[in-house]
N, CA, C and O atoms as a DFTB+ gen file, in Angstrom:
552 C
 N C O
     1  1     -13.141      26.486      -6.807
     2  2     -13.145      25.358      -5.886
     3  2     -13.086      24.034      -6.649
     4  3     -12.455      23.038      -6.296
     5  1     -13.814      24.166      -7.716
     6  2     -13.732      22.605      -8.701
     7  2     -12.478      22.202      -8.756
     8  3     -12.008      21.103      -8.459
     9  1     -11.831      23.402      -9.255
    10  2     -10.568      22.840      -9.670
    11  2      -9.442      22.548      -8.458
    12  3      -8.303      22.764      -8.875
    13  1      -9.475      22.220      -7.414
    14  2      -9.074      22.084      -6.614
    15  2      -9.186      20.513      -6.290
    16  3      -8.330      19.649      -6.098
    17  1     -10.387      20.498      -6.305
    18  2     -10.842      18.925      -6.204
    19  2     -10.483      18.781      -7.243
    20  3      -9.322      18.674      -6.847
    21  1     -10.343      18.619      -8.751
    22  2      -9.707      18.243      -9.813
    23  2      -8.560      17.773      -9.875
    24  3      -8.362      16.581     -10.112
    25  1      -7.292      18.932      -9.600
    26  2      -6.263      18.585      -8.915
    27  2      -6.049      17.937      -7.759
    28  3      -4.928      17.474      -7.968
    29  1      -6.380      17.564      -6.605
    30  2      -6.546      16.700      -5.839
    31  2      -6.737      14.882      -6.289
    32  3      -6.192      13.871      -5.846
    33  1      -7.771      15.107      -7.359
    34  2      -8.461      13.752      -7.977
    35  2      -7.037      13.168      -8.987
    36  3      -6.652      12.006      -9.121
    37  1      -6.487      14.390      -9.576
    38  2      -5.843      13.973     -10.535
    39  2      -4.723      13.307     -10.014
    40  3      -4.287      12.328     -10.620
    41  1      -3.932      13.889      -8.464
    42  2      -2.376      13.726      -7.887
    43  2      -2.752      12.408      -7.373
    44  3      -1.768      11.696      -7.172
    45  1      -4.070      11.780      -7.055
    46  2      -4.678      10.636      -6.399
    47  2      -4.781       9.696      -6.847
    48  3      -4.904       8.639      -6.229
    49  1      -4.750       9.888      -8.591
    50  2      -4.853       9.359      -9.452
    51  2      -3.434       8.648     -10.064
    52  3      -3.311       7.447     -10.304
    53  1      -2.456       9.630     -10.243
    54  2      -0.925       9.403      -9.935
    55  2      -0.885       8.645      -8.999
    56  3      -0.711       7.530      -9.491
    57  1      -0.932       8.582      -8.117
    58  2      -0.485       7.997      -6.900
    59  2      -1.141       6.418      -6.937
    60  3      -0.482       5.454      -6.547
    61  1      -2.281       6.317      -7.366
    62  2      -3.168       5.005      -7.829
    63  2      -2.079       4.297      -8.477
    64  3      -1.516       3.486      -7.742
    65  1      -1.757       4.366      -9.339
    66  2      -0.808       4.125      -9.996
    67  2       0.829       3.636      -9.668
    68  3       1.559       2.712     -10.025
    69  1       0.908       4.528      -9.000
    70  2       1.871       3.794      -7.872
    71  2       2.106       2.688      -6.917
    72  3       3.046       1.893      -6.900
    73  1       1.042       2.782      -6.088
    74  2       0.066       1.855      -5.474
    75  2       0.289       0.652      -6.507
    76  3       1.256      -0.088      -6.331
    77  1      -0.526       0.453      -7.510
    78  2      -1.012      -0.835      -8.190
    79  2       0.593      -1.055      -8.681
    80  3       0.734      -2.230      -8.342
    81  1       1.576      -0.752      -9.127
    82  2       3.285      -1.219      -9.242
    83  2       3.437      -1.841      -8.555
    84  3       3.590      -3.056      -8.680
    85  1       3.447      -0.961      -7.213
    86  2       4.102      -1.465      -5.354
    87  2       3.532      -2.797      -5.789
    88  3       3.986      -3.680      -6.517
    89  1       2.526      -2.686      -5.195
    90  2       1.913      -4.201      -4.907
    91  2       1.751      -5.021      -6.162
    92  3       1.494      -6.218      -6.037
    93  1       1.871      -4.514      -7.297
    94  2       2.379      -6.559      -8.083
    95  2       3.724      -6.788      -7.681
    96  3       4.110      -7.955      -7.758
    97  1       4.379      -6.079      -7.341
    98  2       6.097      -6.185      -6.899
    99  2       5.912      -7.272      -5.756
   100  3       6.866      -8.015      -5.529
   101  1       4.809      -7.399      -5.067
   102  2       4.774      -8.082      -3.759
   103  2       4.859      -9.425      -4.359
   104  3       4.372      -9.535      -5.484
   105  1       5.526     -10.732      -3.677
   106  2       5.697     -11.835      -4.373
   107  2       4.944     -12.914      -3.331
   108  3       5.027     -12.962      -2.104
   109  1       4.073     -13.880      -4.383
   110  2       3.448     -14.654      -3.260
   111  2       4.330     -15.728      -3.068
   112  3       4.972     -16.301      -3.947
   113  1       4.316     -16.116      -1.109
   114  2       5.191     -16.943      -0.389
   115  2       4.409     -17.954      -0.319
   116  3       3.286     -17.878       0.179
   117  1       4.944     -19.105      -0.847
   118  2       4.847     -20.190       0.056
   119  2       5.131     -20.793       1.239
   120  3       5.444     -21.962       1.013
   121  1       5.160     -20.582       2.176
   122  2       6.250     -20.913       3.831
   123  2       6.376     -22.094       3.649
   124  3       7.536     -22.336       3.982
   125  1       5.576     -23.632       3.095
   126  2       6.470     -24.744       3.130
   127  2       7.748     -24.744       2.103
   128  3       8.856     -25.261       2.237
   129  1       7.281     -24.100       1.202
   130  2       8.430     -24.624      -0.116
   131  2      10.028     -24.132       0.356
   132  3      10.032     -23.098       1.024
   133  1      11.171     -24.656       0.127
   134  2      12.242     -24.702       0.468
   135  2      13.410     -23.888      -0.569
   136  3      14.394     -24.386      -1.117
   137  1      13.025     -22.781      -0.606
   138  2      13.419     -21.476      -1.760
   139  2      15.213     -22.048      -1.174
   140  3      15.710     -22.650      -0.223
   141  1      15.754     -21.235      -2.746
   142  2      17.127     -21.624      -3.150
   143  2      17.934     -19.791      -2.321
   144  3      17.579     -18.624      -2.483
   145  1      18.479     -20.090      -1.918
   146  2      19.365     -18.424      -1.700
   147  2      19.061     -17.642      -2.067
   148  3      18.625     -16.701      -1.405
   149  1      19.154     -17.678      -3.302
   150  2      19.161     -16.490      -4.020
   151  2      17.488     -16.165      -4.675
   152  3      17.461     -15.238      -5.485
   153  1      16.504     -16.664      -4.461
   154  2      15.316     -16.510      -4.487
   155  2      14.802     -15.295      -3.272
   156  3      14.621     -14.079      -3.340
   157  1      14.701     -16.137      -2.355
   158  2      14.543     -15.199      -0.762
   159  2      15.291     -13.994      -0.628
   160  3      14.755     -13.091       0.014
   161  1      16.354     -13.815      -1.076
   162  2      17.250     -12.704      -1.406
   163  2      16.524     -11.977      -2.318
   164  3      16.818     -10.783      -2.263
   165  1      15.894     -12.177      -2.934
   166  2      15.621     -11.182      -4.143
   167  2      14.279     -11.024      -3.672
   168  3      13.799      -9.890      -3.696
   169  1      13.532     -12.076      -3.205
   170  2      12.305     -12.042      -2.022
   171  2      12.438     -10.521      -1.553
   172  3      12.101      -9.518      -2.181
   173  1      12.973     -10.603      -0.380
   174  2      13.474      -9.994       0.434
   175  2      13.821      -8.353       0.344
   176  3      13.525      -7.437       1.112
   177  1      14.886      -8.373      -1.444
   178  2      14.876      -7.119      -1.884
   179  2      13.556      -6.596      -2.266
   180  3      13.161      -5.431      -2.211
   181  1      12.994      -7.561      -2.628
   182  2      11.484      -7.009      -3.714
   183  2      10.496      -6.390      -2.975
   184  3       9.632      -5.632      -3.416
   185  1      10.725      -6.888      -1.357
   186  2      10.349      -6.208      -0.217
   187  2      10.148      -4.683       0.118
   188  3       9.313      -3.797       0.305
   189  1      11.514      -4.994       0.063
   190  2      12.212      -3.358       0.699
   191  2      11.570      -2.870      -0.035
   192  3      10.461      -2.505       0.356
   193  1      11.958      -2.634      -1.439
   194  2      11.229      -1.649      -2.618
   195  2       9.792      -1.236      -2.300
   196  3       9.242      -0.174      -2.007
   197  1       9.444      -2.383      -2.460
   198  2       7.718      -2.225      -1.905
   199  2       7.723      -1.309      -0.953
   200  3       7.221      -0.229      -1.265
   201  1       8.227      -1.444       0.334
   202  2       7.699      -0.761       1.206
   203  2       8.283       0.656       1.282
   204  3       7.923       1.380       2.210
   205  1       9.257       1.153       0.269
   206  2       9.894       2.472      -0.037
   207  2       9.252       2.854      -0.942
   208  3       9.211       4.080      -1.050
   209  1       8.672       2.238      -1.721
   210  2       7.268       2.721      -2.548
   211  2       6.127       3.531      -1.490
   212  3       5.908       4.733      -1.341
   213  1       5.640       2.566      -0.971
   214  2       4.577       2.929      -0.166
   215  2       4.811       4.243       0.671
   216  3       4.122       5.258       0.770
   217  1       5.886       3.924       1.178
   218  2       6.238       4.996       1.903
   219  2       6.480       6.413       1.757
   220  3       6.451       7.427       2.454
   221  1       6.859       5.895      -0.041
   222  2       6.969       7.478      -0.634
   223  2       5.451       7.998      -1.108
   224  3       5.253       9.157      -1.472
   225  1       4.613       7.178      -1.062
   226  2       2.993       7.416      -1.678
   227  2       2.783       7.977      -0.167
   228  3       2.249       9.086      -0.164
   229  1       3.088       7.453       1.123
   230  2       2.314       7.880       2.581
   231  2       3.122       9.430       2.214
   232  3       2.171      10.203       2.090
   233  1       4.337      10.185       1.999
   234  2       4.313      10.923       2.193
   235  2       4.114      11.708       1.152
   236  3       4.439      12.844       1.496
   237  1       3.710      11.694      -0.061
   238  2       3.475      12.193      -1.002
   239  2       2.010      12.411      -0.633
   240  3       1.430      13.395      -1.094
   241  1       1.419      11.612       0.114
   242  2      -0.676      11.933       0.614
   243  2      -0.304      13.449       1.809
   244  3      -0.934      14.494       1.972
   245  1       1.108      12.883       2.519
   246  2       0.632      13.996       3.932
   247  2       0.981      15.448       3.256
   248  3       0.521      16.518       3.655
   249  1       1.983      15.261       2.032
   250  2       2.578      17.283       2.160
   251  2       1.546      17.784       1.323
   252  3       1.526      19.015       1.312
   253  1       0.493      17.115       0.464
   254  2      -0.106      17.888      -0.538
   255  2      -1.548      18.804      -0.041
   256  3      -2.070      18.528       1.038
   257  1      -1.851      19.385      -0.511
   258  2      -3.069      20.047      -0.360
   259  2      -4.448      19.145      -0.260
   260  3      -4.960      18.640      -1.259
   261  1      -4.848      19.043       0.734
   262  2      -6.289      18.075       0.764
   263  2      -8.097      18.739       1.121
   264  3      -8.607      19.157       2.161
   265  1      -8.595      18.583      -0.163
   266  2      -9.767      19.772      -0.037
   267  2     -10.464      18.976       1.702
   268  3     -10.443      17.806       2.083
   269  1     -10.947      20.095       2.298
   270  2     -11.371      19.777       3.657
   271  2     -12.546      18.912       3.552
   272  3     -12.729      18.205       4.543
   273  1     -13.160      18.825       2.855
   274  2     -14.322      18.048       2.780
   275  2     -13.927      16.295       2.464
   276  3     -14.748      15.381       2.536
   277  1     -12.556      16.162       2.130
   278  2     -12.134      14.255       2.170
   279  2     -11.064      14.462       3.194
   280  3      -9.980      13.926       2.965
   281  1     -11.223      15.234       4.407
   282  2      -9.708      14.831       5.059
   283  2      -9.837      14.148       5.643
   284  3      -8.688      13.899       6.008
   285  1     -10.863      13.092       6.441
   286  2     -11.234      11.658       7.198
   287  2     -10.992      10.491       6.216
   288  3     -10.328       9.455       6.270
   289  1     -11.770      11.053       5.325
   290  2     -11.278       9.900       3.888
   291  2      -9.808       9.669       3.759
   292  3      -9.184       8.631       3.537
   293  1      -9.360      11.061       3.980
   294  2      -7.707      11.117       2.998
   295  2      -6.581      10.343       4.277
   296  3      -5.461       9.835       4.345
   297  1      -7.506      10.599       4.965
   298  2      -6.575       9.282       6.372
   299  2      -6.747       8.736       6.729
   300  3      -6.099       8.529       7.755
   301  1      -7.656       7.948       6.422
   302  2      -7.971       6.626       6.277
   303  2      -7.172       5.852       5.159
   304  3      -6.711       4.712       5.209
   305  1      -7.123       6.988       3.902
   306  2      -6.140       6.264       3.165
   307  2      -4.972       6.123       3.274
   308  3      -4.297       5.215       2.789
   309  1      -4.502       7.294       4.134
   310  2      -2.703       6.431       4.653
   311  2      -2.439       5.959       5.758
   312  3      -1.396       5.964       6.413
   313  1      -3.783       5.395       6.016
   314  2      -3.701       4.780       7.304
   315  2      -4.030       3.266       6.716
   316  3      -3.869       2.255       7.400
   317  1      -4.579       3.252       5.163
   318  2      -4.468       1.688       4.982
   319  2      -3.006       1.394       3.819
   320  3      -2.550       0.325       3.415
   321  1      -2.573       2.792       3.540
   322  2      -1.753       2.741       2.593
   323  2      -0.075       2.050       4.136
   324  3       0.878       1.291       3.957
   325  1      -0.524       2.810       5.386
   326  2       0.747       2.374       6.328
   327  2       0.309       0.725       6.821
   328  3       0.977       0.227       7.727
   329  1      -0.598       0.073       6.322
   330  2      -0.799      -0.966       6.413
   331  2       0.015      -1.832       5.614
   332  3       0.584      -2.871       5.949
   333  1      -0.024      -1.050       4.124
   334  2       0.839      -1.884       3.189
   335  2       2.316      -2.250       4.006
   336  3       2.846      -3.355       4.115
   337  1       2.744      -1.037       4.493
   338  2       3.798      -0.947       4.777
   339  2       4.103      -2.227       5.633
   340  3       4.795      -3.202       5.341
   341  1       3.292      -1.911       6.930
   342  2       3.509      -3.069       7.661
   343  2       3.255      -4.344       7.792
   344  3       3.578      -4.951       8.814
   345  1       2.642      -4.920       6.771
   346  2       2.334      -5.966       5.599
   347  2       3.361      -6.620       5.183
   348  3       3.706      -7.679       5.708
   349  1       4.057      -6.007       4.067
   350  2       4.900      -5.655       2.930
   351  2       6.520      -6.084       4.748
   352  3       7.088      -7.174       4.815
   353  1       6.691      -5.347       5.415
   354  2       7.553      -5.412       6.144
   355  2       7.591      -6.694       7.165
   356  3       8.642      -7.055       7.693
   357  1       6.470      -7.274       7.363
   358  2       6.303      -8.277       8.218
   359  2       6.417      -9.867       7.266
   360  3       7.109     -10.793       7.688
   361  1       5.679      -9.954       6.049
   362  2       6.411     -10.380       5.737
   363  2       7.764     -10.809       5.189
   364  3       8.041     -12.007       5.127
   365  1       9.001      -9.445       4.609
   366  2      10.135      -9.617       4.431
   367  2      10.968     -10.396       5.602
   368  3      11.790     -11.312       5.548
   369  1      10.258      -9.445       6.973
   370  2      11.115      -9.867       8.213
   371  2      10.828     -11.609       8.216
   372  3      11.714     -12.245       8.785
   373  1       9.873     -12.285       7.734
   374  2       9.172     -13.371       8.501
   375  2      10.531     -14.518       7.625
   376  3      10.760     -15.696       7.898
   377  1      11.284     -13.574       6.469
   378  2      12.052     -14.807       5.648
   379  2      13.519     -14.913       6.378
   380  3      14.139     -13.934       6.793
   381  1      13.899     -16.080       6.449
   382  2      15.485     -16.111       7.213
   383  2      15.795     -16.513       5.945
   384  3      15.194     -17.524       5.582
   385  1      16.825     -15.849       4.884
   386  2      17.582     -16.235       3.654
   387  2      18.686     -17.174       4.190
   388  3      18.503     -18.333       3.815
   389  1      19.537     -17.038       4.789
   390  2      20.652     -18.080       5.567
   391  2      19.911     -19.065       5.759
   392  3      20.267     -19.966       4.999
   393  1      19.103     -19.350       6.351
   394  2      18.128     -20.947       6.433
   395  2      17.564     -21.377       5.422
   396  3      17.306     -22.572       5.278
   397  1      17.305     -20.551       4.635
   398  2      16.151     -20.656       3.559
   399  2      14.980     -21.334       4.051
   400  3      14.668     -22.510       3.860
   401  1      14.206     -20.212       4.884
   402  2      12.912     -20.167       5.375
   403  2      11.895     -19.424       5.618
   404  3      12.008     -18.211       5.795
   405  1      10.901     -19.983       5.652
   406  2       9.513     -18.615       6.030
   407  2       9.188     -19.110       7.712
   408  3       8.915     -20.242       8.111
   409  1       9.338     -17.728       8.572
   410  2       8.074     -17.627       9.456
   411  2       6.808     -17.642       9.460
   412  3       6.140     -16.621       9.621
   413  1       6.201     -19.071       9.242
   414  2       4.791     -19.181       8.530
   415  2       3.345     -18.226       9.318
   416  3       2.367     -17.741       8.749
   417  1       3.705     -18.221      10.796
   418  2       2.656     -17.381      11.431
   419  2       2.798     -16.057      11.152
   420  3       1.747     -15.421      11.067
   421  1       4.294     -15.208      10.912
   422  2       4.527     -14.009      10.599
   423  2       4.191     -13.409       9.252
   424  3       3.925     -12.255       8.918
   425  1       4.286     -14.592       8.553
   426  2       4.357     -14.269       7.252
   427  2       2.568     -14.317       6.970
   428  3       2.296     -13.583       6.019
   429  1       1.531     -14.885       7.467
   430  2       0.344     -14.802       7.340
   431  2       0.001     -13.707       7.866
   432  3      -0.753     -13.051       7.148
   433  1       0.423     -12.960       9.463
   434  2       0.109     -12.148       9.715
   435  2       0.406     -10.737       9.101
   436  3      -0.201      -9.727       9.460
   437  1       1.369     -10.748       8.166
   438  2       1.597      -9.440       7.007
   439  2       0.986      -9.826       5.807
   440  3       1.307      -9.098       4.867
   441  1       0.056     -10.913       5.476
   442  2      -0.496     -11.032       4.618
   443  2      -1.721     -10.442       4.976
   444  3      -2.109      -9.530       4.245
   445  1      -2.521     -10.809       6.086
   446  2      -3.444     -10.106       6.919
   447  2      -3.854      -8.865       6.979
   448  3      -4.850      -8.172       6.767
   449  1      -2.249      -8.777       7.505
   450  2      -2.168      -6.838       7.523
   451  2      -2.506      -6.311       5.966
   452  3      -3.405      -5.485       5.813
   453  1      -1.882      -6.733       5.014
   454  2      -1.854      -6.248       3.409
   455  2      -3.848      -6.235       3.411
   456  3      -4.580      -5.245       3.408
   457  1      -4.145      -7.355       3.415
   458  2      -5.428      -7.423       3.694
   459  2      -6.550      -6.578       3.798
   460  3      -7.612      -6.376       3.208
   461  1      -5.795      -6.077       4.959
   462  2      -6.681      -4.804       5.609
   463  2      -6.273      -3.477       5.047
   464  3      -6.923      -2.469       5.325
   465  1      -5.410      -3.444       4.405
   466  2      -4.991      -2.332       3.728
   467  2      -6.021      -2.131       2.793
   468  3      -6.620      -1.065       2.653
   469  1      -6.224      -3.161       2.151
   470  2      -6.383      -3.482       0.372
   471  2      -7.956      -2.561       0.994
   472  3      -8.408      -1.445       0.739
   473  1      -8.371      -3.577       1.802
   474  2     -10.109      -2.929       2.244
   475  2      -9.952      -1.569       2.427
   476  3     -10.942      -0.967       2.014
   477  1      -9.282      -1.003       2.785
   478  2      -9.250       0.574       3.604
   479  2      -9.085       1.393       2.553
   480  3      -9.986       2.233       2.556
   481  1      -8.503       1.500       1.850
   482  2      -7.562       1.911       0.668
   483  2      -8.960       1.787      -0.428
   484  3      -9.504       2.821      -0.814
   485  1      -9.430       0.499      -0.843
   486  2     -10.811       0.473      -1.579
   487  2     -11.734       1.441      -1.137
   488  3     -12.255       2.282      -1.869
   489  1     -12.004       1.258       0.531
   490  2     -13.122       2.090       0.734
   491  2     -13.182       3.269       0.817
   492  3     -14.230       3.904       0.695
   493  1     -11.816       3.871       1.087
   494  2     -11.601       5.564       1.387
   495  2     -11.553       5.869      -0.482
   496  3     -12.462       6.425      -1.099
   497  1     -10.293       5.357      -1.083
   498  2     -10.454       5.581      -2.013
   499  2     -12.256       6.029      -3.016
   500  3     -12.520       7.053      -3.645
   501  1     -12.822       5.233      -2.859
   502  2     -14.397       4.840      -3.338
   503  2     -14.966       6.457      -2.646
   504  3     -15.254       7.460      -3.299
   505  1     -14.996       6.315      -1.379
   506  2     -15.715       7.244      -0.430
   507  2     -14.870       8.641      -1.107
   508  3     -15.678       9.498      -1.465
   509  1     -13.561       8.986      -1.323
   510  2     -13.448      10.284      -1.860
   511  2     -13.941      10.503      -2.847
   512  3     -14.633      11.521      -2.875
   513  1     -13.798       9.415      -4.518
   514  2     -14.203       9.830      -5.283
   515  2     -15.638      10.070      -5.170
   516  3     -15.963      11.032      -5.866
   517  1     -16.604       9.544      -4.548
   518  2     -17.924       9.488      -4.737
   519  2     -18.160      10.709      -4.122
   520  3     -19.205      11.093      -4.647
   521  1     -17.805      11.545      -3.319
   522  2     -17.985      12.957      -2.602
   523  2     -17.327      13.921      -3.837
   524  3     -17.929      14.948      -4.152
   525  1     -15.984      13.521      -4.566
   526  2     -15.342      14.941      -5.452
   527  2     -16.187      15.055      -6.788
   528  3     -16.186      16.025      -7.547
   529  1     -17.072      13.612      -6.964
   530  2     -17.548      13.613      -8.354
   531  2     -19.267      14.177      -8.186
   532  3     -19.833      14.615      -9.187
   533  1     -19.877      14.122      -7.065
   534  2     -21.099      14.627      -6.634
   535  2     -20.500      16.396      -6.473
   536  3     -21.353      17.252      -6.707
   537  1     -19.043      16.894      -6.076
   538  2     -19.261      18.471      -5.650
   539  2     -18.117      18.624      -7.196
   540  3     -17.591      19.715      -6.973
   541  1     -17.806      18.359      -7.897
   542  2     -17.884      18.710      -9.473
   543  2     -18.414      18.502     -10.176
   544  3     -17.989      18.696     -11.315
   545  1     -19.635      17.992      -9.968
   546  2     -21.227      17.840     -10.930
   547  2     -21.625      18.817     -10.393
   548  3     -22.659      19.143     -10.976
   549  1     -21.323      19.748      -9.304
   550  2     -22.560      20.429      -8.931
   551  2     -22.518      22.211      -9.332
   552  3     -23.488      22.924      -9.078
């Protein structure tokens, strides 16, 4: 059974890792400043990525094996990891590149969302390890 949770800890651990890429990729917006074309464009791409990151971490959490004792934990974490997503997506949508502009209310509200990810993601994260490292001490 240890080693189960081991492997579990370890693919979680991978995936941590992933996670912390995605999100320095995320670029902080200013909504007053008056970005050049080709900034917001690359904005915009740096987006997408992000959220095809994430997306490949949400499904890389659902196909794997999850010891029964973190499966509230373990969805909670892609339930703050689909936060990134819609974060990460709300603000791309919030940029008009042809105008060269930010949707300043949209673009706070996917900052928000990221927000609440970051918390969820900390706490499930925290809450599994502290349960796999108490039942492989034991």
């Amino acid at each position: 059974m240890n080693k189960d949770y081991i492997m579990y800890a370890s693919r979680l651990d991978k995936l941590e890792d992933l996670i912390i890429s995605a999100s320095n990729l995320i670029p902080i917006l200013d909504p007053g400043h008056k970005y050049i074309l080709s900034e917001l464009a690359n904005y915009k791409e740096e987006l997408t990525v992000v959220s095809e990151r994430y997306q490949f971490i949400i499904n890389e959490l659902k196909n794997g094996d999850v010891p029964e004792v973190v499966v509230e934990e373990h969805e909670r974490l892609i339930e703050g990891i689909t936060s990134f997503v819609r974060g990460a997506t709300l603000i791309k949508d919030s940029m008009n590149v042809e105008e060269r502009s930010i949707l300043c209310k949209q673009c706070a509200q996917g900052d928000s969302i990221l927000a609440i990810g970051v918390k969820q993601v900390e706490k499930a994260t925290k809450e599994i390890g502290d349960k796999l490292v108490e039942l492989i001490q034991k």
